[in-house]
C-alpha positions as CSV (number, residue, x, y, z in Angstrom):
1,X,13.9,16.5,-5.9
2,X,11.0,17.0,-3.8
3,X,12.2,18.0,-0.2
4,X,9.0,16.9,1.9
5,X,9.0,13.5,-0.3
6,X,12.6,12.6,0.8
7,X,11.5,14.3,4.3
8,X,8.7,11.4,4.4
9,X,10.6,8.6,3.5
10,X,13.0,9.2,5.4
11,X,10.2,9.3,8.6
12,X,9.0,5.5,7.2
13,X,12.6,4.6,7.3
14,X,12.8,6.0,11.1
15,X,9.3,3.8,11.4
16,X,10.8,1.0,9.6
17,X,14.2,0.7,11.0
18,X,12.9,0.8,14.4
19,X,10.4,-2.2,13.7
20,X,13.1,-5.0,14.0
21,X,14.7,-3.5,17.2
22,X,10.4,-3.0,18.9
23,X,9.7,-6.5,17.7
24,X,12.5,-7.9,19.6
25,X,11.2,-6.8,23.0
26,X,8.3,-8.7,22.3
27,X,10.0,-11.6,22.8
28,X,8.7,-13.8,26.2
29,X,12.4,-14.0,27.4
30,X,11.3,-17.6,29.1
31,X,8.9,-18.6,26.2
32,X,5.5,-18.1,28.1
33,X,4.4,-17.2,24.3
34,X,4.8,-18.0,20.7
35,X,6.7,-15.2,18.4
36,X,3.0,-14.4,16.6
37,X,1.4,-13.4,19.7
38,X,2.6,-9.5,18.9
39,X,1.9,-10.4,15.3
40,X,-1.9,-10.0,15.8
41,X,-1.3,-6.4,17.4
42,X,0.4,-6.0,14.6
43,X,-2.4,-6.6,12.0
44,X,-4.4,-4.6,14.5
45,X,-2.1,-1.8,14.2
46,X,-2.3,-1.6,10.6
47,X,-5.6,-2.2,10.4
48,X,-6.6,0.9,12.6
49,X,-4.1,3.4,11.4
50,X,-4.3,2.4,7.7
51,X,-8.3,2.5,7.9
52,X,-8.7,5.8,10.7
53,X,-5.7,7.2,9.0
54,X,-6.4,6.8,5.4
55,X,-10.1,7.8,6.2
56,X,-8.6,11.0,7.5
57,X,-6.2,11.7,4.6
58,X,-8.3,10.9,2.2
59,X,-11.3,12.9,3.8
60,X,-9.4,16.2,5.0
61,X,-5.7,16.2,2.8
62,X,-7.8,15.1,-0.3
63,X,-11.7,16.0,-0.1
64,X,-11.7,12.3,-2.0
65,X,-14.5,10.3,-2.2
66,X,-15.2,6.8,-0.7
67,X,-16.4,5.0,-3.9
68,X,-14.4,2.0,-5.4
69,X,-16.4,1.1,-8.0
70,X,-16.2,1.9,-12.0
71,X,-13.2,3.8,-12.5
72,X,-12.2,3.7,-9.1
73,X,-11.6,-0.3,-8.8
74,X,-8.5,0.0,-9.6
75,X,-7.5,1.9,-6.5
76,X,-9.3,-0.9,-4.3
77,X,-7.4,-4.0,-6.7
78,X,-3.7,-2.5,-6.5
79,X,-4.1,-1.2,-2.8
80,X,-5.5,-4.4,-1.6
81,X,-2.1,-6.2,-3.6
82,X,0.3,-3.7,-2.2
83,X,-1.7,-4.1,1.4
84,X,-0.9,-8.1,1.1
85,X,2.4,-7.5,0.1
86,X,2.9,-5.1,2.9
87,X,1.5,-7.6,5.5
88,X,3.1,-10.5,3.9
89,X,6.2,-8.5,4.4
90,X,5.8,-7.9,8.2
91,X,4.8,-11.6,8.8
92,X,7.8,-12.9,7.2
93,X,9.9,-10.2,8.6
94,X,8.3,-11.3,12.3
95,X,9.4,-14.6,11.3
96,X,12.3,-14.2,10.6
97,X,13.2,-11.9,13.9
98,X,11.4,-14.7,16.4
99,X,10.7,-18.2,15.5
100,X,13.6,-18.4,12.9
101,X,16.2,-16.7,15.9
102,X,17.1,-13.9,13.3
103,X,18.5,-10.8,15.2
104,X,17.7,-7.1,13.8
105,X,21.5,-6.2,13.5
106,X,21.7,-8.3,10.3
107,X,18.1,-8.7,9.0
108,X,16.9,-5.6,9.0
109,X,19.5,-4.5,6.7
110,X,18.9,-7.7,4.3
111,X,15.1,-6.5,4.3
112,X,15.9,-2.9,3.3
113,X,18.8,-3.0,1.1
114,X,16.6,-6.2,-0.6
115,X,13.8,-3.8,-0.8
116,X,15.8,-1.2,-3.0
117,X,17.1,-3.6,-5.1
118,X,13.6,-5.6,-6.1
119,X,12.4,-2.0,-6.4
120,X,15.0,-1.4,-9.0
121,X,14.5,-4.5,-10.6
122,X,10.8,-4.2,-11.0
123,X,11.2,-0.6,-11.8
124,X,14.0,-2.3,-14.9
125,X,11.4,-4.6,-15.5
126,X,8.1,-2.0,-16.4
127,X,10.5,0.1,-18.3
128,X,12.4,-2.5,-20.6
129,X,12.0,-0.9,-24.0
130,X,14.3,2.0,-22.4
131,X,18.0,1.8,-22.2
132,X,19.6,1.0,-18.8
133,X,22.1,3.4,-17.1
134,X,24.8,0.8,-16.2
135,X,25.4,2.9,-13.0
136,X,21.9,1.1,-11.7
137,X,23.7,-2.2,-11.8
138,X,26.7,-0.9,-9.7
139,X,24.3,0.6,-7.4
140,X,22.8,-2.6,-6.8
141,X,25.9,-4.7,-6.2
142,X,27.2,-1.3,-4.0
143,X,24.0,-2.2,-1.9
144,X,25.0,-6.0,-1.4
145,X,28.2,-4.8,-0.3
146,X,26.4,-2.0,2.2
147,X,24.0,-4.8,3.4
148,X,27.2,-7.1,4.4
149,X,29.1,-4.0,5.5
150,X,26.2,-2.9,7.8
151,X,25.2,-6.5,9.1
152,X,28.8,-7.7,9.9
153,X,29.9,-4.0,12.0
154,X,26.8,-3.8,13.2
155,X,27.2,-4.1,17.6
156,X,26.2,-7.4,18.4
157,X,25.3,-7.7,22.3
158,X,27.7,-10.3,24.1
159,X,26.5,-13.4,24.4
160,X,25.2,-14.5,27.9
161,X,27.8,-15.2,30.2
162,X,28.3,-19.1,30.8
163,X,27.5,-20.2,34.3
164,X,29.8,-21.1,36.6
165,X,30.2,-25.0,37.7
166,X,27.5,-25.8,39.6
167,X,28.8,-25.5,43.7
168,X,28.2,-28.4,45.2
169,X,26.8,-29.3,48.3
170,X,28.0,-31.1,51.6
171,X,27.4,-34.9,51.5
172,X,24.4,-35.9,54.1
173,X,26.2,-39.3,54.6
174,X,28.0,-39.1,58.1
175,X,31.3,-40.7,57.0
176,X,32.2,-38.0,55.1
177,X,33.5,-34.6,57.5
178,X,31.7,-31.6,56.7
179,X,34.8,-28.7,57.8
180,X,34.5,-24.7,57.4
181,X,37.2,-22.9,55.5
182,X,38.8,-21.9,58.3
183,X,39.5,-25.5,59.3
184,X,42.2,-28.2,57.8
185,X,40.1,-31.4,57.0
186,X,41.6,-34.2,59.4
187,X,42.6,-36.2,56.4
188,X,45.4,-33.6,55.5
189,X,47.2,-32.4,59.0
């Protein structure tokens, strides 16, 4: 196993896991805006670190060219797929986190523990003329179990408190006495 590649994915599950909880708070507590007004800095945020960052990797980690064409295209064609899939992903991730009123404790963990278990299925999928450990199959049912697991014992914040019964206020009609709590109401001497 390659220590700095589990070190890595570990730092985009950190990056990833966190996304959910950030996207909450921006929320408009009093709906002043709709739940895809963070969406665009979101597109803008991938859209500058994917193009400055990428630009940089590929530049200084790499001394790689810029060309796409010939027998590059394929590195525009697949990274353009996996960039829609990515963004596709965060839009109907944001979704699901604002308009459709899902909360990170329990969609977060359907995202990721999803996520492992396409992944395996795709990976089953390319690699069908192999043979199959059965172990991958109790993985992924071990996942659905850790997804329910996780989402149900997950702290939940308390709902908000129910108001009290509106107080209400003394009568302006002059029949009815207006008393202080310190008095008895004439009625009940």
């Amino acid at each position: 196993m390659k220590w700095f590649a589990v070190f890595c994915a570990l730092v985009v599950a950190l990056c990833w896991g966190l996304y959910g909880p950030t996207l909450s708070n921006a929320r408009s507590p009093e709906r002043e805006w709709g739940p895809f007004k963070p969406y665009l800095f979101i597109g803008i945020a991938y859209l500058v670190i994917a193009i400055v960052g990428g630009a940089l990797m590929m530049k200084f980690a790499f001394n790689d060219n810029f060309d796409y064409s010939g027998k590059y295209t394929p590195a525009m064609k697949w990274g353009f797929l996996a960039g829609c899939l990515g963004a596709l992903g965060a839009l109907g991730l944001t979704f699901a986190l604002t308009k459709a009123g899902g909360k990170p404790s329990y969609v977060m963990p359907i995202v990721f523990g999803g996520a492992v278990t396409v992944n395996a299925i795709a990976a089953y999928l390319s690699h069908s003329g192999h043979a199959i450990n059965p172990l991958m199959w109790v993985g992924m049912a071990l996942v659905a179990v850790g997804i329910c697991l996780t989402a149900y014992h997950t702290p939940h914040p308390a709902p908000p408190a129910k108001s009290a019964a509106p107080v209400s206020q003394p009568s302006a009609d002059a029949s009815v006495p207006v008393t202080s709590m310190d008095e008895t109401p004439p009625h009940e001497s």
